[in-house]
VOPAGU-2260 file (C-alpha; in pm, 1 decimal, decimal comma):
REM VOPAGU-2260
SITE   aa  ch    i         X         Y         Z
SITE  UNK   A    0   13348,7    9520,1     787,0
SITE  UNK   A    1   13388,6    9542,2    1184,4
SITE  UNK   A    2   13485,7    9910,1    1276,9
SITE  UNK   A    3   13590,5   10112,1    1568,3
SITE  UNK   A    4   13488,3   10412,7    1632,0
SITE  UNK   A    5   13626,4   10625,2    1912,5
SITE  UNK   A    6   13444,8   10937,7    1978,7
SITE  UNK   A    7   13115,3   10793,0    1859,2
SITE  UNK   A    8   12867,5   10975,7    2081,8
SITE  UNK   A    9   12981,2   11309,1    1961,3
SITE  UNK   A   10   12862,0   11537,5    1687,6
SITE  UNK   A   11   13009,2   11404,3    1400,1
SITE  UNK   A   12   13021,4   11039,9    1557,3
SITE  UNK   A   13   12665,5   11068,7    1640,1
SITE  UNK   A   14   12592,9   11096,9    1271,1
SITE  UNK   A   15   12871,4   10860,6    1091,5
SITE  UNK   A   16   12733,5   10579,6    1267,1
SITE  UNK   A   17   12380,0   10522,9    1128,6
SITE  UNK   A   18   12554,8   10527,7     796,8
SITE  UNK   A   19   12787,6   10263,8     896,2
SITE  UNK   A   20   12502,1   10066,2    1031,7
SITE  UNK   A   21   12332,4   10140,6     704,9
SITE  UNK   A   22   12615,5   10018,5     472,7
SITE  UNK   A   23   12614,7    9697,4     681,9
SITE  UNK   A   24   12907,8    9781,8     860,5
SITE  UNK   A   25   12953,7    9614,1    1222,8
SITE  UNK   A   26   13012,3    9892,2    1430,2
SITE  UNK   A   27   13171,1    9903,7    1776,5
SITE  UNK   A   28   13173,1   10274,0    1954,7
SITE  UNK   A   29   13432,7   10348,8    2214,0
SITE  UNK   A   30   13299,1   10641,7    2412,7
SITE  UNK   A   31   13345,4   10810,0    2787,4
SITE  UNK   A   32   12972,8   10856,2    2937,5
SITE  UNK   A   33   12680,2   10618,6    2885,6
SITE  UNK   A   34   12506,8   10689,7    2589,9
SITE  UNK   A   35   12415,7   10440,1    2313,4
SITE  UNK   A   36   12370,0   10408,6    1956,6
SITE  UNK   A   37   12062,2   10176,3    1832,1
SITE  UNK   A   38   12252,2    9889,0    1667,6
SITE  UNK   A   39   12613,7    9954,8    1764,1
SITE  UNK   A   40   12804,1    9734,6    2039,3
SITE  UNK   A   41   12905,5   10015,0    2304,1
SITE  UNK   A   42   13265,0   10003,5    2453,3
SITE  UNK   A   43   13305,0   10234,4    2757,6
SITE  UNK   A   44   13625,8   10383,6    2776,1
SITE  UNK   A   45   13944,1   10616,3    2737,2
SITE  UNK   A   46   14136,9   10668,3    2437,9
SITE  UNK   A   47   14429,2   10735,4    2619,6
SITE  UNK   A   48   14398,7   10386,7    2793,2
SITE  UNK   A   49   14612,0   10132,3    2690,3
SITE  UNK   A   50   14446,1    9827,3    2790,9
SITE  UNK   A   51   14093,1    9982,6    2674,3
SITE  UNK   A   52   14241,9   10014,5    2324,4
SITE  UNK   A   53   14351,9    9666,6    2348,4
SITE  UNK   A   54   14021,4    9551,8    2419,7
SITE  UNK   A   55   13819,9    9796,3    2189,2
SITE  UNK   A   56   14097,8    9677,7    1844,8
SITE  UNK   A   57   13988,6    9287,7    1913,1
SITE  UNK   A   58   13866,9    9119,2    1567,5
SITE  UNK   A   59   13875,6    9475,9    1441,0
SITE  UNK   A   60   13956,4    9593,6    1020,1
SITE  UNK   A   61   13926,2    9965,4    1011,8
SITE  UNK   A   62   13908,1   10227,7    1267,2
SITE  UNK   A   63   13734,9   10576,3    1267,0
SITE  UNK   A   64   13931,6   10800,0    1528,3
SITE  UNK   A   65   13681,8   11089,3    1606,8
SITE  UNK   A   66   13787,0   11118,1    1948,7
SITE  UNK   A   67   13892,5   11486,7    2100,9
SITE  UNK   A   68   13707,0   11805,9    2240,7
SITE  UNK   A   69   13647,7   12109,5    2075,1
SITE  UNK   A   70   13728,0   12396,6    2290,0
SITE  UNK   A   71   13892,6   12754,4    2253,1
SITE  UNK   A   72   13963,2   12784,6    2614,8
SITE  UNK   A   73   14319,0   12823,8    2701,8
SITE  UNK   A   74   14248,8   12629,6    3029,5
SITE  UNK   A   75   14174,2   12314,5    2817,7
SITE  UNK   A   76   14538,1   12284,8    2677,4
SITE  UNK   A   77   14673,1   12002,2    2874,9
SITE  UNK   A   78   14355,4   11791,0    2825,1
SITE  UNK   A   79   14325,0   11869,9    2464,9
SITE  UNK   A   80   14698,1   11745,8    2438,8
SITE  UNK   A   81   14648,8   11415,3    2624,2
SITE  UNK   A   82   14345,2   11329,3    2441,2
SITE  UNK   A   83   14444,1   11462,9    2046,7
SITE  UNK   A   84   14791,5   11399,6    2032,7
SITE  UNK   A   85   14888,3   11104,7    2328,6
SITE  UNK   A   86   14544,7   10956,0    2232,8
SITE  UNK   A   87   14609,4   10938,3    1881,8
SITE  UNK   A   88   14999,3   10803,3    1887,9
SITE  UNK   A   89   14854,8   10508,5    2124,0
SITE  UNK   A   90   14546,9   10446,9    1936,2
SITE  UNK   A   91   14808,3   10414,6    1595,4
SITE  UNK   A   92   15040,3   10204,5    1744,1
SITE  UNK   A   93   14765,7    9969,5    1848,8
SITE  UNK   A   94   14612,9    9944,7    1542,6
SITE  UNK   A   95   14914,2    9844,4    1387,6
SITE  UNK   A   96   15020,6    9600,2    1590,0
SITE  UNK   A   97   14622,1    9503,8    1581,7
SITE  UNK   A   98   14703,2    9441,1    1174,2
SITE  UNK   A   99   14408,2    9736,8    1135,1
SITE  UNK   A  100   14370,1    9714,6     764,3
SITE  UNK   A  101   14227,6   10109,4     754,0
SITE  UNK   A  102   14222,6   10430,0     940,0
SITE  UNK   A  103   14028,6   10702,2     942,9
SITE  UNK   A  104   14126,3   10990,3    1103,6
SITE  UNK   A  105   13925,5   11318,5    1196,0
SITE  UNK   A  106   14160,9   11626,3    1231,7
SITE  UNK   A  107   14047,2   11974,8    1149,3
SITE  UNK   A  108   14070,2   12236,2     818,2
SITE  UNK   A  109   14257,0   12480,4    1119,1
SITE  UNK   A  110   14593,4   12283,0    1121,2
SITE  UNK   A  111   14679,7   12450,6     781,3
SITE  UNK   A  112   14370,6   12671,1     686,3
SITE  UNK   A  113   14412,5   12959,2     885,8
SITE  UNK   A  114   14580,0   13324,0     780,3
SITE  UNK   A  115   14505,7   13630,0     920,4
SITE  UNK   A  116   14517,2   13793,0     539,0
SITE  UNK   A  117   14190,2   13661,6     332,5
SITE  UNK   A  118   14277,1   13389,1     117,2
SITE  UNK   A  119   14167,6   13012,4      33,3
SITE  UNK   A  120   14382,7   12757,0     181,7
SITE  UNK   A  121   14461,5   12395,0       6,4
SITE  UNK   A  122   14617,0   12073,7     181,0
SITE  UNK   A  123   14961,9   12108,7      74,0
SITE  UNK   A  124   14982,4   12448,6     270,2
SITE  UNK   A  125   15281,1   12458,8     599,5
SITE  UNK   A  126   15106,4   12497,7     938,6
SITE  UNK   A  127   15014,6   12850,8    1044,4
SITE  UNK   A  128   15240,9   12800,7    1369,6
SITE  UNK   A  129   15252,7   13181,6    1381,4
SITE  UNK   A  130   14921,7   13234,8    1356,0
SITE  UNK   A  131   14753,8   12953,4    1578,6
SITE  UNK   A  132   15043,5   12979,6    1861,9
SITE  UNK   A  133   14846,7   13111,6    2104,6
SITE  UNK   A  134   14566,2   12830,8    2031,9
SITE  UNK   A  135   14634,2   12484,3    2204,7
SITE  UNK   A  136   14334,2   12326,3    1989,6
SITE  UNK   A  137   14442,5   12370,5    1706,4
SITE  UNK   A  138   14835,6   12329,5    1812,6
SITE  UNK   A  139   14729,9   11994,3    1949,9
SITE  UNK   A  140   14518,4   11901,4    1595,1
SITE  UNK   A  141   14865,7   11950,6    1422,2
SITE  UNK   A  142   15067,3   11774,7    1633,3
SITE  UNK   A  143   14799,3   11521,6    1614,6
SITE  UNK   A  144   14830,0   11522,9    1224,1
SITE  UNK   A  145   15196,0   11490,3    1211,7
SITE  UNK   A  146   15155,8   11150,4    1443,4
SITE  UNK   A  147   14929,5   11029,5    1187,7
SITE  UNK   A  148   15125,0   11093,8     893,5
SITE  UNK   A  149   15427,9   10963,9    1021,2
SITE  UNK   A  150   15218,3   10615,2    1106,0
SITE  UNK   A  151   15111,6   10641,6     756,5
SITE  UNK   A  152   15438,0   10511,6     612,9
SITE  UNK   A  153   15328,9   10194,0     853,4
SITE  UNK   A  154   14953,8   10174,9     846,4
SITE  UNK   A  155   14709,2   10332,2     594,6
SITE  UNK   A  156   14591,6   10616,3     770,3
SITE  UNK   A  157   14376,3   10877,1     578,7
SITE  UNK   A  158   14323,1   11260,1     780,0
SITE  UNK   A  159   13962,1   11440,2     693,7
SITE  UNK   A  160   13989,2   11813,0     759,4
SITE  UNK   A  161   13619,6   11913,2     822,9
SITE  UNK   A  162   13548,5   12300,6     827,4
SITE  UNK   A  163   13335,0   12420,9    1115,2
SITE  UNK   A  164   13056,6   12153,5    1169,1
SITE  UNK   A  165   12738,6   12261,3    1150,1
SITE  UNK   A  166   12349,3   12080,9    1120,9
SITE  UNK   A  167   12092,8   11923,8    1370,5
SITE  UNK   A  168   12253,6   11717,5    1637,1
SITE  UNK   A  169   12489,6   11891,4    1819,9
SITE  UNK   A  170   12351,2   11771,9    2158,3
SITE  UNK   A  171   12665,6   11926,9    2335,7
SITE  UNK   A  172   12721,7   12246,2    2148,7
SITE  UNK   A  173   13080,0   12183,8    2056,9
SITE  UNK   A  174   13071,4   12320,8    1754,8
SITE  UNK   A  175   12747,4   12521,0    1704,8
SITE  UNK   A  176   12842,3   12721,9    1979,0
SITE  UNK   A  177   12859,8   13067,6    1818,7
SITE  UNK   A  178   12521,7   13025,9    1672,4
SITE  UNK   A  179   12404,6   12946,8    2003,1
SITE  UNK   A  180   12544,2   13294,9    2136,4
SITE  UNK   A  181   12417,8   13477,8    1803,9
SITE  UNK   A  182   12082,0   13412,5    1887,1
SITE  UNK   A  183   12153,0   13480,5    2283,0
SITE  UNK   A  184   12241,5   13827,3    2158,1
SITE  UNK   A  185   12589,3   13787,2    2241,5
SITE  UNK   A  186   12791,4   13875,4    1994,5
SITE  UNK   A  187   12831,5   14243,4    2019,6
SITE  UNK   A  188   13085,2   14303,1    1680,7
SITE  UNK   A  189   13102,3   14099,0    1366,1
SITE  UNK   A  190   13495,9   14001,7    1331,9
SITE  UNK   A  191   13687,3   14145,7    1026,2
SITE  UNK   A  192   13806,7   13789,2     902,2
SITE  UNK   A  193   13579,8   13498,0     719,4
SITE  UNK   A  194   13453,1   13124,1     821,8
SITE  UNK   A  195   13360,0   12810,6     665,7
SITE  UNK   A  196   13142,4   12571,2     762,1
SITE  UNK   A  197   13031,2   12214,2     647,4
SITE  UNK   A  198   12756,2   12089,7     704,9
SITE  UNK   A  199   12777,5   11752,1     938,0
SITE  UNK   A  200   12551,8   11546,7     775,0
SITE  UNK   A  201   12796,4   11610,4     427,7
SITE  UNK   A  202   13084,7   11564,2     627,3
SITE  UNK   A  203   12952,8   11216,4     757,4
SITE  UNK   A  204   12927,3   11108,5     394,9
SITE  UNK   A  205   13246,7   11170,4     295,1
SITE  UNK   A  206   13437,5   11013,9     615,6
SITE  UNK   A  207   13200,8   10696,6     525,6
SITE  UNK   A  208   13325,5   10673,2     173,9
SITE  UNK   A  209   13734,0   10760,1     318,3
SITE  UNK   A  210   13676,9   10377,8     398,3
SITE  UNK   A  211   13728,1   10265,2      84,9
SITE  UNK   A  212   13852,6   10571,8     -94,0
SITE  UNK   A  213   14094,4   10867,9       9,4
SITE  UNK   A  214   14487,3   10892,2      -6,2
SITE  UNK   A  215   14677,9   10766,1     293,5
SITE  UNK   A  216   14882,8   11048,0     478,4
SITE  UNK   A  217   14715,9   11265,3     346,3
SITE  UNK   A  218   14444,0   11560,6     425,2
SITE  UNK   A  219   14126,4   11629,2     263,5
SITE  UNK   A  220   13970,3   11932,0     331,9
SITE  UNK   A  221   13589,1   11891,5     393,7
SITE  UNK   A  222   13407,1   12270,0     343,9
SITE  UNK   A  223   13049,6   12396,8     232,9
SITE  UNK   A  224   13087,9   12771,0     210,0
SITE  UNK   A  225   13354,0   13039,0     252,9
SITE  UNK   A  226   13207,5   13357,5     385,4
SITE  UNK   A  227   13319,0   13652,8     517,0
SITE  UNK   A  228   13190,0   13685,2     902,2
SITE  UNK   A  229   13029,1   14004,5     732,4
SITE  UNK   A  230   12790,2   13729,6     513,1
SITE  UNK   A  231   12765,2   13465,9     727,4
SITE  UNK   A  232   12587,9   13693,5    1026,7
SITE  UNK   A  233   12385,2   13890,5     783,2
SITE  UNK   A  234   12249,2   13529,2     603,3
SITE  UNK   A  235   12208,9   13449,7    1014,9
SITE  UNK   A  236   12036,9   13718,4    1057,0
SITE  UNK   A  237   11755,4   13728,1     803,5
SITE  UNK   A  238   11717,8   13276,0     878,7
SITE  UNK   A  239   11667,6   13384,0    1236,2
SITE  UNK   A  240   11423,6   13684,8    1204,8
SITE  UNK   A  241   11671,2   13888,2    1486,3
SITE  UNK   A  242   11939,8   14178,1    1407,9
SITE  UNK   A  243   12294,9   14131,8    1382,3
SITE  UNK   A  244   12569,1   14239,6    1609,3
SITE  UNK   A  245   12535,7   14602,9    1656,4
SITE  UNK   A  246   12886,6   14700,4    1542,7
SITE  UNK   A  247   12989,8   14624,8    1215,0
SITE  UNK   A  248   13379,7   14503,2    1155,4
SITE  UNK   A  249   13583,7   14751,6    1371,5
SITE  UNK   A  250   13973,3   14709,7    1383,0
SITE  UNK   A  251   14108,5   14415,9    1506,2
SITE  UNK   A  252   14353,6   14539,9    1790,6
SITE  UNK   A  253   14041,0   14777,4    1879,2
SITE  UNK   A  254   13809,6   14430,2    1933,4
SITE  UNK   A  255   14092,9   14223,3    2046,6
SITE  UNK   A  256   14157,2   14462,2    2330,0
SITE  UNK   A  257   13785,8   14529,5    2433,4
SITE  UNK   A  258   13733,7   14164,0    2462,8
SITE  UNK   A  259   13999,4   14127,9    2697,1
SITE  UNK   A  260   13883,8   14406,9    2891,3
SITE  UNK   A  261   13527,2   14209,3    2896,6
SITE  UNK   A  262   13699,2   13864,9    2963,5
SITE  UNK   A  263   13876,4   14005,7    3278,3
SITE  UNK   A  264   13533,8   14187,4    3428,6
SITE  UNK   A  265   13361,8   13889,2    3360,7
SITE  UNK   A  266   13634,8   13674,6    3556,7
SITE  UNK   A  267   13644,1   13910,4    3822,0
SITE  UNK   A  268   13290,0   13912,4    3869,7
SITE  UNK   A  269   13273,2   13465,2    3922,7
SITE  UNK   A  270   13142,1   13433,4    3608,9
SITE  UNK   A  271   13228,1   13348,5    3259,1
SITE  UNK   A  272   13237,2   13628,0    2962,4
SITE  UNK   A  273   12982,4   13594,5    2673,4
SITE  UNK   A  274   13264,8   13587,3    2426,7
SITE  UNK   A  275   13566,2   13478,6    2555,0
SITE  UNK   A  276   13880,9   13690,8    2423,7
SITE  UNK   A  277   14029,0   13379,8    2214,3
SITE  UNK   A  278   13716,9   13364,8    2031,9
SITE  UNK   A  279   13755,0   13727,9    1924,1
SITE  UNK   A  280   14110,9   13683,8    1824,3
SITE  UNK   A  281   14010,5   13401,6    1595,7
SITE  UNK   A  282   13736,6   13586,3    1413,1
SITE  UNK   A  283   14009,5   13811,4    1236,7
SITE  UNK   A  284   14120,0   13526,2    1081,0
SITE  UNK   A  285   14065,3   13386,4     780,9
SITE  UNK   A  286   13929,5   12997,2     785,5
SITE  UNK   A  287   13904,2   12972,7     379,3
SITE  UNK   A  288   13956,4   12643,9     224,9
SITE  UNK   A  289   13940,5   12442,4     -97,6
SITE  UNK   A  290   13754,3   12095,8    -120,0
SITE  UNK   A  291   13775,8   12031,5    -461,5
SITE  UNK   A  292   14051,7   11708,7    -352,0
SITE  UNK   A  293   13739,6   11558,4    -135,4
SITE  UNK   A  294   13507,3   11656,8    -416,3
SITE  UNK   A  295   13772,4   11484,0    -686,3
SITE  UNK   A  296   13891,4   11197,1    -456,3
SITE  UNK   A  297   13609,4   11126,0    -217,7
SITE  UNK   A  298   13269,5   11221,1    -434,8
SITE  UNK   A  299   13235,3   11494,7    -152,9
SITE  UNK   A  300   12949,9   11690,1    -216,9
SITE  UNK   A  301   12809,6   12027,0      -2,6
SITE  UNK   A  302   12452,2   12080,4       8,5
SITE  UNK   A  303   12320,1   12430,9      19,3
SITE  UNK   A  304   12548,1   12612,1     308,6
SITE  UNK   A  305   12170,1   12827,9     391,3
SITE  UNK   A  306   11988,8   12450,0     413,0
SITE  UNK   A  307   12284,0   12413,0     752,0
SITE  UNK   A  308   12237,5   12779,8     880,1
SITE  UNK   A  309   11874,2   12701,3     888,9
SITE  UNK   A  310   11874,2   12380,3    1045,8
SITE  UNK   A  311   12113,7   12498,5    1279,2
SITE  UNK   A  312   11920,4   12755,7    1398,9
SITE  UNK   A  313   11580,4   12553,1    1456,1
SITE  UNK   A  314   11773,0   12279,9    1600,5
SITE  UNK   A  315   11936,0   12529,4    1830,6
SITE  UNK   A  316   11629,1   12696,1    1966,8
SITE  UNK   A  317   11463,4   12375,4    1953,0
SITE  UNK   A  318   11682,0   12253,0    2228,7
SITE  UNK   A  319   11878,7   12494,4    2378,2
SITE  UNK   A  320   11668,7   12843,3    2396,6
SITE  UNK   A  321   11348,3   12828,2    2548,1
């Protein structure tokens, strides 16, 4: 089958297309910078182009639209916007006019799993608006989702919600980012609420077999392990052979404030703050979700969620820490 794949260079992209290329898929990978993929025709390019889209949808079946940043900085709204949402309603609209027989979509577990009381979210759930107002990633995931689901009545669209991403081969730190700063020693307090995290490599599997298999317009949540932060930097911990943060759960408007206090020092001073503010609002949060629809519909299957910590970690150091 001839495929597109937007975002193709990036964590998850970076690992979906070997096993593409391995299923004898013909794979063509839309991306921004130079990099290239051993076996895949490269397409330089903007999603948010029309006549690149055009171009990239020639002789095309199915798409794979990975394309988007990952960022909790407030600054990145407007860019997060263009690329998720007008990125995704031109990239839709092409296809079908393309006669795409299949779309993939990644969006994220965050456009529905998200409560700041602890429980375990399902796909069916209403979006958190509340609760992720204040976050323009995962505001722009939702409005992304919504696009997709309304093309859906149109064009078979099909929307993975992947967990946290974690694993070897996050060469830009997009998502491994707080176990970058947990062995950097910069997470002072461990957040009241609870993650969870897939592992990328598992995730990959299930968007290859979303190809064939998967309901269109709707989500499938994609998670490994639900932990409380509490767990998950105390299994850290003992993987990477180094303490964890120094202050155990505190209250959240006590860590909320103190990391705005920190975030405006560290402004202040030129520089940025070891844990931005947003990031700390987030952590009392619950990200809790329920795969067993992947598992059920999409033979999606987690390996063991301290296997991920531990690769994360070596890959981390590996090459990020000297």
């Amino acid at each position: 089958m001839k495929l597109l794949v937007t975002g193709a260079t990036g964590f998850l992209g970076s690992t979906l297309v070997p096993l593409l290329l391995e299923q004898g898929h013909s794979v063509r990978a839309l991306q921004r910078g130079e990099s290239l993929i051993a076996g895949a025709e490269m397409l330089k390019g903007d999603v948010r182009d029309e006549a690149t889209i055009r171009q990239a949808l020639k002789g095309i079946e199915g798409v794979y639209h990975l394309a988007g940043l990952v960022s909790r900085d407030p600054r990145d709204a407007r860019k997060m916007y263009e690329l998720h949402v007008d990125g995704a309603r031109l990239l839709l609209a092409e296809a079908e006019r393309a006669g795409v027989q299949r779309v993939v979509l990644a969006s994220s577990s965050g456009t529905v799993g998200v409560s700041r009381t602890r429980r375990v979210a399902v796909e069916t759930d209403d979006y958190p608006i509340e609760t992720v107002g204040r976050w323009p990633y995962y505001l722009s995931k939702i409005y992304e989702e919504k696009i997709a689901i309304e093309a859906s009545k149109r064009l078979p669209v099909v929307l993975l919600n992947p967990s946290l991403l974690l694993g070897p081969g996050d060469a830009r730190l997009s998502s491994t980012q707080d176990v970058f700063r947990f062995l950097q020693d910069r997470i002072p307090a461990i957040p009241r609420g609870g993650i969870s995290f897939v592992d990328v490599r598992d995730a990959a599997a299930a968007f290859v077999a979303a190809l064939t298999k998967g309901n269109a317009g709707e989500r499938h949540f994609l998670g490994g392990a639900n932990w409380e932060f509490d767990d998950f930097f105390a299994r850290l911990a003992r993987i990477a052979h180094q303490p964890r943060p120094r202050l155990g759960p505190l209250p959240a408007s006590l860590q909320i404030a103190g990391a705005h206090l920190m975030e405006r020092i560290a402004r202040a001073r030129g520089h940025e703050p070891d844990l931005p503010a947003s990031d700390v609002e987030m952590g009392q949060c619950w990200f809790f979700i329920d795969s067993s629809k992947a598992e059920r519909v999409l033979g999606f299957r987690a390996r063991d969620p301290l296997e991920t910590l531990s690769e994360t970690v070596h890959y981390v150091r590996e090459h990020f820490i000297a």
